[in-house]
C-alpha positions as CSV (number, residue, x, y, z in Angstrom):
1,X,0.0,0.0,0.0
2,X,1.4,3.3,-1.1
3,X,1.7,6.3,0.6
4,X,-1.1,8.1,-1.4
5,X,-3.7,5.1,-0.5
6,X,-3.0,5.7,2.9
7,X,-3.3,9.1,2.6
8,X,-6.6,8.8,1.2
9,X,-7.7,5.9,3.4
10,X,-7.1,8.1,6.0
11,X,-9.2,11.2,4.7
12,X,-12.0,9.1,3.9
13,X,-12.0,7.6,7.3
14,X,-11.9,10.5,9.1
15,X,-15.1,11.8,6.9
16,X,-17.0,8.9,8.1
17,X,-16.4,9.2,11.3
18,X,-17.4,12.9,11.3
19,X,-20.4,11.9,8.7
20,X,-21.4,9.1,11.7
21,X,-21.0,11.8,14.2
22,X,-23.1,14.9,12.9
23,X,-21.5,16.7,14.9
24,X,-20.4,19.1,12.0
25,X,-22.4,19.9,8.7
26,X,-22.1,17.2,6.1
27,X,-21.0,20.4,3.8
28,X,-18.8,21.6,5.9
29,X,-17.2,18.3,6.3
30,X,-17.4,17.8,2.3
31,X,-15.1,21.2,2.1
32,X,-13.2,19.9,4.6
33,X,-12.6,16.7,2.3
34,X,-11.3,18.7,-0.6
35,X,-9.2,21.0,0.8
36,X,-7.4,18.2,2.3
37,X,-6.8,17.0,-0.7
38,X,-5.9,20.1,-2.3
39,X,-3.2,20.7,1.0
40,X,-2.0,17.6,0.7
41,X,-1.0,17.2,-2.8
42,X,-3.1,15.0,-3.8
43,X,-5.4,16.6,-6.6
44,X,-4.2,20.1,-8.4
45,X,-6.5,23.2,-7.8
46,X,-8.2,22.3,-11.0
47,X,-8.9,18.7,-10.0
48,X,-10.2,19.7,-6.6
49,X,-12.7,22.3,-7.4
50,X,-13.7,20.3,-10.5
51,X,-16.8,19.1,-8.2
52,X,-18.6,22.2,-8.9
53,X,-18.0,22.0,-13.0
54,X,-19.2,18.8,-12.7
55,X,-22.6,17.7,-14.7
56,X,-23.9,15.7,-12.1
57,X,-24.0,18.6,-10.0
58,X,-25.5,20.9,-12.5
59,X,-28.2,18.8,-13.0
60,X,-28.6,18.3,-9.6
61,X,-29.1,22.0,-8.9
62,X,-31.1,22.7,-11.7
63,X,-33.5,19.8,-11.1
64,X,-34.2,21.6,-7.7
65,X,-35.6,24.6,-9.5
66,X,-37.8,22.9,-12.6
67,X,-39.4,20.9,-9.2
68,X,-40.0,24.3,-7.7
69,X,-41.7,25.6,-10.4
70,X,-44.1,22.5,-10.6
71,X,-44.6,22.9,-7.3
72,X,-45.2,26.7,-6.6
73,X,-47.6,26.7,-9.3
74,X,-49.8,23.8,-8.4
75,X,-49.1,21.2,-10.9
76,X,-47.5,18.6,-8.1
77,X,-49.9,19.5,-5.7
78,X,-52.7,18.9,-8.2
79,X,-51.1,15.5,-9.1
80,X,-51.0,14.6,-5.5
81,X,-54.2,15.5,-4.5
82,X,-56.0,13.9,-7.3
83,X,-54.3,10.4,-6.9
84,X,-54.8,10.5,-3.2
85,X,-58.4,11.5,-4.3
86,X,-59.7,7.7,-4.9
87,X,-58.0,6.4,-2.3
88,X,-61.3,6.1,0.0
89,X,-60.4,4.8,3.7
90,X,-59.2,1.5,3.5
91,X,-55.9,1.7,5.0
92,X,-54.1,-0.8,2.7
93,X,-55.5,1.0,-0.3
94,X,-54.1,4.2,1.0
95,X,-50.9,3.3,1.4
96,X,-50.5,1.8,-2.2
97,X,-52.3,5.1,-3.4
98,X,-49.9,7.4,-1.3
99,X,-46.7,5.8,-2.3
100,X,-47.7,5.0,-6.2
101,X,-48.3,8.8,-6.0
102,X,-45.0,10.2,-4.4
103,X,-42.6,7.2,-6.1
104,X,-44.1,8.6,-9.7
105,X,-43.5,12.4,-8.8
106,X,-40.0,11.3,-7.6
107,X,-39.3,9.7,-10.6
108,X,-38.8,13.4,-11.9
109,X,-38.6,15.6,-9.5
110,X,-36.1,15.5,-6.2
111,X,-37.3,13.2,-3.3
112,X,-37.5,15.2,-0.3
113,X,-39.8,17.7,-3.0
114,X,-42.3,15.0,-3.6
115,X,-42.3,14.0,0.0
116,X,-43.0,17.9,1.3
117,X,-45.9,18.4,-1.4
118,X,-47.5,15.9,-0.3
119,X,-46.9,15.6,3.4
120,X,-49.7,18.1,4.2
121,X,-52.5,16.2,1.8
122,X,-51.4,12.8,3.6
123,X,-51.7,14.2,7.3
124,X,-55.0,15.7,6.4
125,X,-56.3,12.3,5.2
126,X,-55.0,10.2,7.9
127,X,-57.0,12.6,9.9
128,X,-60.0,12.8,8.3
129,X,-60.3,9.0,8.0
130,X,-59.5,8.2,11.4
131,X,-56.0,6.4,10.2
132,X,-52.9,7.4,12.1
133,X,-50.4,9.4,10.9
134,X,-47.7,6.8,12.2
135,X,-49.5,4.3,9.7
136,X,-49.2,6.1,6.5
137,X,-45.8,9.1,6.4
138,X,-43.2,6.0,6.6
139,X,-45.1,4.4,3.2
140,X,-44.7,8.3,2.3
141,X,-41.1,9.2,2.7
142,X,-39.9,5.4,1.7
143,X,-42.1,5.7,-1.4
144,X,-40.4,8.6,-2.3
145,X,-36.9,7.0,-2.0
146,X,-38.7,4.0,-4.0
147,X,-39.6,6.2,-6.6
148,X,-36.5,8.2,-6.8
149,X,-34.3,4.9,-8.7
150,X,-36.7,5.0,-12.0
151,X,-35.3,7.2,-13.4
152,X,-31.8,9.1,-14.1
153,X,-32.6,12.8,-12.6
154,X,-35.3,10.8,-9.7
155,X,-31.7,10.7,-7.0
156,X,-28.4,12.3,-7.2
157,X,-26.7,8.7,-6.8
158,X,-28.0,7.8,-10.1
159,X,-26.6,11.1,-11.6
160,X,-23.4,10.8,-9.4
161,X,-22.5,6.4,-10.9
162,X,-23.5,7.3,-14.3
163,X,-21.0,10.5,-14.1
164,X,-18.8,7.8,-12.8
165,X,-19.0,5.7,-15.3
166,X,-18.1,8.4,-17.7
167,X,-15.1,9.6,-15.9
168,X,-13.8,6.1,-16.8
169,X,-14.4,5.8,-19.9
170,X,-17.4,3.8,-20.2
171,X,-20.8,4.8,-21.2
172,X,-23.1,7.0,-19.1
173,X,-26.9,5.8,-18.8
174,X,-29.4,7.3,-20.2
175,X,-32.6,8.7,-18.9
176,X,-34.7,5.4,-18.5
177,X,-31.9,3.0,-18.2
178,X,-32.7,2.6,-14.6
179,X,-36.7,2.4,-15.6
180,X,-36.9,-1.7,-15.5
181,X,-34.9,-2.2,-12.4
182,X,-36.4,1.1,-10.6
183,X,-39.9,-0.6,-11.4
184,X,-39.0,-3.4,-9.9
185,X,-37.8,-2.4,-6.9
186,X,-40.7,0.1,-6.7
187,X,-43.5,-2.2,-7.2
188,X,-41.9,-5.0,-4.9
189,X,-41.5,-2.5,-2.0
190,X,-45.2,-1.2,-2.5
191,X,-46.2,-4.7,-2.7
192,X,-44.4,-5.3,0.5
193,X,-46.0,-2.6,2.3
194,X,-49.2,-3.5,1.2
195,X,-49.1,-6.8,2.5
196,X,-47.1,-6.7,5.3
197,X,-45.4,-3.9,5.7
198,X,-47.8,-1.6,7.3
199,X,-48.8,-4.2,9.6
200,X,-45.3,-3.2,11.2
201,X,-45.6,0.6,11.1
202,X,-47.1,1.8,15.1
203,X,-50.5,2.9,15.8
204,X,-49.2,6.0,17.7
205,X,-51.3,9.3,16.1
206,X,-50.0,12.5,17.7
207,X,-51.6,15.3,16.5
208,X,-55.7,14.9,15.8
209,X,-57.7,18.0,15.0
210,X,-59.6,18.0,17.7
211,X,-57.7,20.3,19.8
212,X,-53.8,21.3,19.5
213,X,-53.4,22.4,23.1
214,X,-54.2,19.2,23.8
215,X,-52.0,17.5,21.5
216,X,-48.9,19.4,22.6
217,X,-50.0,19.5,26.5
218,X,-50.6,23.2,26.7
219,X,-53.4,22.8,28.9
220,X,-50.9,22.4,31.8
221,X,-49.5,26.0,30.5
222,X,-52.4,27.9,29.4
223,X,-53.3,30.0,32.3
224,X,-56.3,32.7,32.5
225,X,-55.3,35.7,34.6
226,X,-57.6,38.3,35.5
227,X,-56.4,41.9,36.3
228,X,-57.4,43.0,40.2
229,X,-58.2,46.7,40.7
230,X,-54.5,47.1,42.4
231,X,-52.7,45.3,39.3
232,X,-49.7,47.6,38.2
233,X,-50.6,46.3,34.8
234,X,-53.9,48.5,34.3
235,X,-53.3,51.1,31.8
236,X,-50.0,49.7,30.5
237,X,-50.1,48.4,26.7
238,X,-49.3,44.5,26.9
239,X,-45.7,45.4,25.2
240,X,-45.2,47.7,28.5
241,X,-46.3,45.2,30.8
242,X,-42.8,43.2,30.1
243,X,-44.5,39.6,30.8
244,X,-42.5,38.3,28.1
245,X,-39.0,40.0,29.1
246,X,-39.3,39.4,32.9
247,X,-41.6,36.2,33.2
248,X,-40.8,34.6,29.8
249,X,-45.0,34.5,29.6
250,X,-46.8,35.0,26.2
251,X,-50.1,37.1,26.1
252,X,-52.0,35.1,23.7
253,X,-55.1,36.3,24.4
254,X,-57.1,39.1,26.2
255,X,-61.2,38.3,27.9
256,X,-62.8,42.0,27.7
257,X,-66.6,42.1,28.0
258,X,-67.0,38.4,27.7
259,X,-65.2,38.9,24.1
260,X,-62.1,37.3,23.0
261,X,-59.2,39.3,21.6
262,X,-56.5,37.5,20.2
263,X,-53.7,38.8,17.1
264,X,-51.3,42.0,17.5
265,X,-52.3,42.4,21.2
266,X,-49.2,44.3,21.9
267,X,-50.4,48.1,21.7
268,X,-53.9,46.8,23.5
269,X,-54.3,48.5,27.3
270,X,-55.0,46.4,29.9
271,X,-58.1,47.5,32.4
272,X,-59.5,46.4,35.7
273,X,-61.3,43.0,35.4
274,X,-59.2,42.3,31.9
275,X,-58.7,38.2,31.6
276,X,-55.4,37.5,29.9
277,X,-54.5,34.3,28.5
278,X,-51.2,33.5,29.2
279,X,-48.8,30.8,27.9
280,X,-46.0,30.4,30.9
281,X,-44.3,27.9,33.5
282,X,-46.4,27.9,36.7
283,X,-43.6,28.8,38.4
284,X,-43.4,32.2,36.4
285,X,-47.4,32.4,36.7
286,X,-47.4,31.7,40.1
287,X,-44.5,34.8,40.5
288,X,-46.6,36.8,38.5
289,X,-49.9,36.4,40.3
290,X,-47.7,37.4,44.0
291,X,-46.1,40.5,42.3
292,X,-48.3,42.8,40.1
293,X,-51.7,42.2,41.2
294,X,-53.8,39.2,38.8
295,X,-55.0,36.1,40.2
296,X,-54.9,33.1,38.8
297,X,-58.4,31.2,37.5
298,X,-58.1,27.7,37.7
299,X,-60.3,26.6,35.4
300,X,-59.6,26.7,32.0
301,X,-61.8,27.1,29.7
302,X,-59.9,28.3,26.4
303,X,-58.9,25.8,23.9
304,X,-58.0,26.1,20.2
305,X,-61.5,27.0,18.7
306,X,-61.1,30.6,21.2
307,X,-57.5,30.7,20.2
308,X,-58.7,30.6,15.7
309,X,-61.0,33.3,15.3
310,X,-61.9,35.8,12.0
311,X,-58.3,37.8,13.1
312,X,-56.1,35.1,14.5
313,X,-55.2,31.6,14.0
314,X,-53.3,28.1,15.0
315,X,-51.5,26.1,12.7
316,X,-48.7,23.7,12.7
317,X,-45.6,24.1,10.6
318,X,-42.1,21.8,9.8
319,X,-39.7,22.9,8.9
320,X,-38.8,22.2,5.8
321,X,-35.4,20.9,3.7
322,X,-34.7,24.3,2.8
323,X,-34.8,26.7,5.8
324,X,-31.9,28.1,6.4
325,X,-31.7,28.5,10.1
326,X,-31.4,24.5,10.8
327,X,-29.5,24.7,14.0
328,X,-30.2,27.9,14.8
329,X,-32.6,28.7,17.9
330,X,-36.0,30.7,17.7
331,X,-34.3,33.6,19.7
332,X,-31.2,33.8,16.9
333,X,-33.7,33.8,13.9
334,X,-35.5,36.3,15.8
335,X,-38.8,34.5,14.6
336,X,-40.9,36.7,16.4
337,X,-40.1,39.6,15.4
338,X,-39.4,38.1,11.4
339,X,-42.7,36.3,10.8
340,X,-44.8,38.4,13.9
341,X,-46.0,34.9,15.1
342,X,-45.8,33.4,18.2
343,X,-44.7,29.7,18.7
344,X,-46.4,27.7,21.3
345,X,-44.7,24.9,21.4
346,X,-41.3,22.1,19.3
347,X,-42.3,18.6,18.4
348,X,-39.1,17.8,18.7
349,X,-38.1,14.2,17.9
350,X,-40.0,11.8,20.3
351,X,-40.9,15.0,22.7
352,X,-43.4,18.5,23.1
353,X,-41.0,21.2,24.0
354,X,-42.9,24.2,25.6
355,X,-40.9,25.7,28.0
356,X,-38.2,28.0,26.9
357,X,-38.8,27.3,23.1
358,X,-36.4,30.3,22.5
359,X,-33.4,28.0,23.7
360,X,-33.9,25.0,21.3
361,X,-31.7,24.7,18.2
362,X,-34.4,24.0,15.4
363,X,-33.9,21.1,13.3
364,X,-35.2,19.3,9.9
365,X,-38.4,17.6,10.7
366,X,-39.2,19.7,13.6
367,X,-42.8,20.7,14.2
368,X,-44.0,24.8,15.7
369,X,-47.2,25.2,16.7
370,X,-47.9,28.8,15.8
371,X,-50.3,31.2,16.7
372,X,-50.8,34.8,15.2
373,X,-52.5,37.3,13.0
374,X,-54.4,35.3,9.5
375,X,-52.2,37.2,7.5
376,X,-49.1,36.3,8.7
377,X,-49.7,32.9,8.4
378,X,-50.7,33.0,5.2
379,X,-47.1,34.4,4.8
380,X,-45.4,31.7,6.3
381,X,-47.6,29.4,3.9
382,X,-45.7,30.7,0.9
383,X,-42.2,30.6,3.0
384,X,-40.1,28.0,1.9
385,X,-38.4,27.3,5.3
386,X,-41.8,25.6,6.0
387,X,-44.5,22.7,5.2
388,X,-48.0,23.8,6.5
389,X,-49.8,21.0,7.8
390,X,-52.7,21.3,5.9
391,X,-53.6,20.7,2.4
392,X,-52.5,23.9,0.2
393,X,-55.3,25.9,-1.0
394,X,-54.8,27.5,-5.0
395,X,-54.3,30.8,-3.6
396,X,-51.3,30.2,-2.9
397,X,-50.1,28.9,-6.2
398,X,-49.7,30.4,-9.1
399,X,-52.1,28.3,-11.1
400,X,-51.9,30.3,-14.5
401,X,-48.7,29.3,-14.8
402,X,-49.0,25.7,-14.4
403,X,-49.9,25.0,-18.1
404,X,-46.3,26.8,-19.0
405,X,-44.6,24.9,-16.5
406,X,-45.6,21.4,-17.2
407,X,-45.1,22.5,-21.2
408,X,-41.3,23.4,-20.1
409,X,-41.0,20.1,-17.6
410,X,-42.3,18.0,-20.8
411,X,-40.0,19.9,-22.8
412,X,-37.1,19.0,-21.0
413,X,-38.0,15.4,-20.9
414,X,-38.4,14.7,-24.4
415,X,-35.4,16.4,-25.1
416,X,-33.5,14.2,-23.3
417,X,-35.4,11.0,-24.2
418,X,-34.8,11.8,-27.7
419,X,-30.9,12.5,-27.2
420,X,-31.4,15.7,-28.8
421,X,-29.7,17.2,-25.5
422,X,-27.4,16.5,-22.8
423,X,-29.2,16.5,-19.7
424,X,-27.4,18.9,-17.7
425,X,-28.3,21.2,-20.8
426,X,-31.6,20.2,-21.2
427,X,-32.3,20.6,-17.1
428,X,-30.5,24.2,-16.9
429,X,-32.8,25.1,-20.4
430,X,-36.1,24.4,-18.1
431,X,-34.5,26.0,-15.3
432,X,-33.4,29.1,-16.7
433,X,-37.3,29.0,-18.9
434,X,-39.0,29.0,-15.8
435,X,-37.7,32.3,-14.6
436,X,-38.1,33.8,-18.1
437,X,-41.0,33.1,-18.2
438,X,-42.3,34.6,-15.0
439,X,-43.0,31.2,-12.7
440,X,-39.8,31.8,-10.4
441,X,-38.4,35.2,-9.7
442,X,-34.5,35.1,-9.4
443,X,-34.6,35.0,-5.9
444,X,-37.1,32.1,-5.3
445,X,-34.8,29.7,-7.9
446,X,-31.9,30.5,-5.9
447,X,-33.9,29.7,-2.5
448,X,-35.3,26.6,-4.3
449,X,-31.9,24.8,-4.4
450,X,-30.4,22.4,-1.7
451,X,-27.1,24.1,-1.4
452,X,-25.9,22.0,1.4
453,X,-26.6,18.8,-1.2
454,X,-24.7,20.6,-4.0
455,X,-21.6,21.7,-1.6
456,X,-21.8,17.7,-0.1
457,X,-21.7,16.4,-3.7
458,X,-19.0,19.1,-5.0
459,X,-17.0,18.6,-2.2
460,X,-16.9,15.0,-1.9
461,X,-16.3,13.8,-6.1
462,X,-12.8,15.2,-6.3
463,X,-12.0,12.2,-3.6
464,X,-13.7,9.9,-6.1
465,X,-11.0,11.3,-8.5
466,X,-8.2,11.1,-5.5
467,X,-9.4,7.3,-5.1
468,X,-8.9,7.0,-9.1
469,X,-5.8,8.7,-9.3
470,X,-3.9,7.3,-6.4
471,X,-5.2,3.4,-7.1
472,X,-7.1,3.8,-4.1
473,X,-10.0,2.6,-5.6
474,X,-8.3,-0.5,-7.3
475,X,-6.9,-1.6,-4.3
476,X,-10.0,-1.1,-2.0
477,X,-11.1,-3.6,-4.9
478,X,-8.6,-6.3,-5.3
479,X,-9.5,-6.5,-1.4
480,X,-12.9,-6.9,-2.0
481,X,-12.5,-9.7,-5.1
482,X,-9.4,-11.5,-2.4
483,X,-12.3,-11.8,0.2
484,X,-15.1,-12.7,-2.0
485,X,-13.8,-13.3,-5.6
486,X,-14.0,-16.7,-5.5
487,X,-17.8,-16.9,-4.7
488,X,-18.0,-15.4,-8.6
489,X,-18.9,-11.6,-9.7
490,X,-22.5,-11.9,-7.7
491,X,-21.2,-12.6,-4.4
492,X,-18.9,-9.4,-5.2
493,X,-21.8,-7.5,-6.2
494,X,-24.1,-8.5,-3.4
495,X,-20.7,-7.3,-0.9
496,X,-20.9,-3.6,-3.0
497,X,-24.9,-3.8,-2.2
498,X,-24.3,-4.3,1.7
499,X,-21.3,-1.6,1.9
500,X,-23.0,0.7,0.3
501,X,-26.4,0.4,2.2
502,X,-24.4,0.6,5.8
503,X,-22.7,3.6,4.4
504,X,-25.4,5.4,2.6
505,X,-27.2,5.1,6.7
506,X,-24.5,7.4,8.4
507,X,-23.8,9.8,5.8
508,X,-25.9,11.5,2.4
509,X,-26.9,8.9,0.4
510,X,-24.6,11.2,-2.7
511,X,-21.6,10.5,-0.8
512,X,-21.9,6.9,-0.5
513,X,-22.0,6.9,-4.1
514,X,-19.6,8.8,-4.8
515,X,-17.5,6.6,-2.3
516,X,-18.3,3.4,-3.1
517,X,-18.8,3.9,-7.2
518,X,-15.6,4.1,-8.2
519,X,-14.4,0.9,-6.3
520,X,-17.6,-1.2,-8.1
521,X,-16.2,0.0,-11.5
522,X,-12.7,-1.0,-10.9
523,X,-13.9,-4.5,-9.4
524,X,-15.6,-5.0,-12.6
525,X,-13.0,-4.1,-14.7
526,X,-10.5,-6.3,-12.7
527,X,-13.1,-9.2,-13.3
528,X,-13.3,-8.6,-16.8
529,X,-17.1,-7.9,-16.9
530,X,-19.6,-5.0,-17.9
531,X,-19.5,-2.1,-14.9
532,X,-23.2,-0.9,-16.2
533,X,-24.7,-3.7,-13.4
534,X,-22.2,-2.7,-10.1
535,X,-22.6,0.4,-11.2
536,X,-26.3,0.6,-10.9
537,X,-26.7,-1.8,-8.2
538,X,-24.3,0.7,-6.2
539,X,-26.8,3.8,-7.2
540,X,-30.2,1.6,-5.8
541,X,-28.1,0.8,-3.2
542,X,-27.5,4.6,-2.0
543,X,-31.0,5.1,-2.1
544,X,-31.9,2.3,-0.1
545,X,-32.0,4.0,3.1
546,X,-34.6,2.4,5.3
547,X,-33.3,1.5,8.6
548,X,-32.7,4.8,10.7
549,X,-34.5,8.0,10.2
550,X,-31.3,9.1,9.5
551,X,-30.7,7.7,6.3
552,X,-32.4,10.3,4.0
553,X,-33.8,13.8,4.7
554,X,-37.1,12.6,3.4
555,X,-37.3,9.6,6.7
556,X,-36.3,12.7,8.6
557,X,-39.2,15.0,7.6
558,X,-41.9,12.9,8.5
559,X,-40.3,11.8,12.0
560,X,-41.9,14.6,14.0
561,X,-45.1,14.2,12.1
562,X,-45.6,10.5,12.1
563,X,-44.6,11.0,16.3
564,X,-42.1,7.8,15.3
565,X,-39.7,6.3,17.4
566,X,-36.0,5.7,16.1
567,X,-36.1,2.0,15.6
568,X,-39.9,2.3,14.2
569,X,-37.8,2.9,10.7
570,X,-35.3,-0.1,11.5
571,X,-38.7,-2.2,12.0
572,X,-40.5,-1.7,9.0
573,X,-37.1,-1.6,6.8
574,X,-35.0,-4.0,7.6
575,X,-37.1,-6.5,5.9
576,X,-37.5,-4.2,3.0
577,X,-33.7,-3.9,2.7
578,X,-32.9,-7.7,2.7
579,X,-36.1,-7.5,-0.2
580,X,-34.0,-5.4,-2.2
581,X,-31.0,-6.8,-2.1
582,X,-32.7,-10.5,-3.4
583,X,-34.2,-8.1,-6.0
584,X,-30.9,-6.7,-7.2
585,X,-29.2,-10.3,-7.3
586,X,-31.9,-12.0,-9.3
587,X,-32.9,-8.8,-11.7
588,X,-29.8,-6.6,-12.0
589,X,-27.5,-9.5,-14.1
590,X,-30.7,-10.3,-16.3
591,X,-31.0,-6.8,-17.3
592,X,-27.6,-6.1,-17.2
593,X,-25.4,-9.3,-18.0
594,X,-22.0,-9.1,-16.0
């Protein structure tokens, strides 16, 4: 083993540890990849910032935008909405109907995407039929990962082997190559589910519509205070009174009159006999009722029908793939002040966080109940940071542009079906069409894209070149054939299948096939057959993230929603797993002879 390989062995070690650990971003460990690379000598400037030239990540970027422009002007939600239509209650039915519909809009638009447009149109159905949420958003997020392998531009892995397999001189696939095995797979795991599958998901609904203070336990911090003739508070504005500054309470409501008063309450006075309804600790409630004159009423008798009225409202909201403040907490976004809503309470992983929300970092999947003003929620509908839970009503879209948008989406496909384009052309001619032509402004492309994805991918292919260069990849091979080789090309295969599924669950599934692609190819090469079957065995592999929520930002999405458990995933996909692994022995060599 040469220096070089060990060099690399050890860079690539060190980023799975730190991928394992998320302790650091996955970009900022991607940029701390390539510049190791770059310091040590290993690639040239040219070869280390080639990641960000590269087509595969192109496309990738561009794909984000054509799927925001079928989304924000209706055309996936109309899709969705319409196959979940004939559904009717039956929960088996259901789940086929949800993941057919989220595996066929993954086909062509990014994963996570499909999952978010629909996630709201799921939830509302599972409620409406009486089925839990925990029974039907796993079939949701794993159809989407399903979905994503039929086609080229469904999953950056599929973009990232086939770039891959150009880089070594063999020939890329084309848009539908993966189409036969993608079905495959797809159809198998909905079959699965269907039959057994979601006999394993939990029964464990967390959110009905009945009444959200209930669901998030707010009745234990939902307090009505009424103001005594004494009270230092009387004639103060509720901004004056300093309940939030000094008792961390919220004012979310004020009784005047037997009349309710909710919204912008902050320039409101407060007189003798006023009821406030106050969202606090009872510690701080408690404090407040010794100090400044209010006693505390016992009996509560707001819930979230008082709390929604003609001027204010209560909704829930996750936050989505593409906020920008991931790890950030509500007191450094400053969300009050930003959005002029006030959030009552974090789902947060297996918990209801609601005392002080301003301290906890905010994270993918995470779900805010939020109270405030009609019209700024209707602003925080159209805020990409965030998924309302609640199917999307048209004014909110920009329906009369859908007709150009799906003109521009079919465009693009025939174009490359046809070979009259490279894709990376044909994708960044529909992006660039859709702000042309008035469905994006420049702004909302930009916000559309995944930038920590493209920075991961970028970042991490120039040691898929370092692997190449420095035989890293050829000996990481011959190790693999010394173990296995005598077992015949499919027991080689099957051991790229396995590595890349335990890899793909503790970093982004792009990495792992970036990673592990260029060591299939040079396995196949040192056995003398066809790379096309490693190669795309590697990319279904990568997608096939089913046994941690971990594995895929889709699984993660839904966590909070579904109120899931970690190992409810490893449950349900562990069988699925070992199910696509027999599929991709028995199929992949038929399609593709080694």
């Amino acid at each position: 083993m040469t220096p070089e390989i060990t060099l690399v062995l050890t860079i690539l070690g060190i980023a799975i540890v730190l991928f394992a650990t998320e302790r650091i971003r996955v970009d900022l460990i991607s940029m701390m990849v390539l510049l190791s690379l770059l310091l040590t000598g290993l690639l040239n400037v040219e070869e280390a910032f080639s990641g960000f030239s590269n087509p595969a990540v192109i496309t990738v970027w561009a794909i984000y935008i054509v799927s925001e422009g079928l989304f924000i002007t209706g055309v996936a939600d109309y899709l969705g909405q319409r196959i979940l239509g004939i559904s009717g209650n039956h929960a088996g039915r259901l789940t086929v109907v949800i993941m057919v519909a989220v595996g066929t809009m993954s086909a062509f638009m990014n994963n996570i995407g499909a999952t978010a447009v629909l996630l709201p149109a799921v939830v509302a159905i599972g409620r409406k039929t009486n089925i839990p949420a925990s029974k039907l958003l796993i079939p949701l997020a794993f159809g989407s990962l399903l979905g994503g392998v039929t086609t080229l531009i469904g999953t950056p892995p599929n973009l990232l082997v086939s770039s891959a397999l150009a880089d070594a001189g063999f020939e890329p696939f084309t848009l539908f190559d993966y189409t036969p095995m993608g079905l495959i797979v797809m159809v198998s795991g909905i079959t699965y589910f269907a039959v057994a599958g979601r006999h394993l998901l939990p029964d464990r609904d967390t959110h009905s519509a009945e009444d959200l203070t209930v669901d998030y336990k707010l009745r234990n911090y939902l307090t009505e205070l009424k103001v005594l003739p004494e009270s230092n508070l009387v004639g103060k504005t509720i901004v004056d009174t300093h309940l939030g500054k000094a008792y961390d309470l919220t004012v979310m409501g004020l009784m005047r009159d037997g009349h309710l008063q909710t919204g912008d309450l902050s320039d409101t006075h407060v007189k003798v006999d006023d009821t406030l309804l106050v969202k606090g600790s009872i510690t701080k409630i408690l404090e407040v009722q010794d100090r400044i004159g209010i006693t505390l009423d016992p009996h509560m008798r707001l819930g979230e029908l008082d709390l929604k009225s003609s001027e204010a409202s209560m909704i829930e909201v996750v936050i989505s793939q593409l906020a920008d403040f991931a790890g950030k907490t509500l007191k450094e976004v400053d969300f009050r002040a930003k959005y002029g809503l006030t959030v009552l309470a974090i789902w947060h992983k297996e918990a209801v966080i609601v005392n002080r929300l301003s301290d906890v970092p905010l994270q993918l999947g995470d779900i805010l109940l939020v109270h405030g003003p009609r019209q700024r929620l209707n602003y925080l509908r159209r805020d990409l940071a965030f998924i309302v839970l609640e199917p999307v009503t048209t004014e909110h879209r920009r329906t009369n542009k859908a007709l150009l948008s799906l003109i521009i989406f079919g465009g693009m496909i025939l174009l490359v079906s046809f070979g009259m384009l490279h894709l990376a052309t044909a994708v960044v001619l529909a992006a660039m069409l859709m702000v042309l032509v008035g469905i994006l402004a420049m702004n909302e492309a930009y916000a559309s894209i995944e930038w920590q994805s493209v920075f991961l991918i970028a970042g991490m292919l120039p040691l898929g070149i370092a692997m190449e260069q420095t035989g890293t990849a050829d000996f990481l091979s011959a190790q693999i054939i010394d173990l296995v080789g005598g077992l015949g090309p499919r027991a080689i295969m099957i051991g790229l299948f396995v590595l890349t599924t335990i890899i793909t669950e503790f970093m982004s599934n792009a990495a792992a096939a970036v990673l592990v692609a260029p060591i299939a190819i040079s396995s196949a090469v040192a056995l003398g057959v066809a790379p096309q079957a490693f190669a795309m065995g590697v990319a279904i592999a990568a997608s096939n993230s089913f046994l941690f929520p971990i594995g895929h930002q889709a699984s993660v999405l839904v966590y909070g929603p579904g109120g899931y458990r970690f190992f409810d995933y490893t449950k349900v996909g562990l069988p699925l797993t070992l199910m696509i692994w027999l599929l991709l022995i028995v199929f992949l060599p038929i399609l593709w002879p080694l």
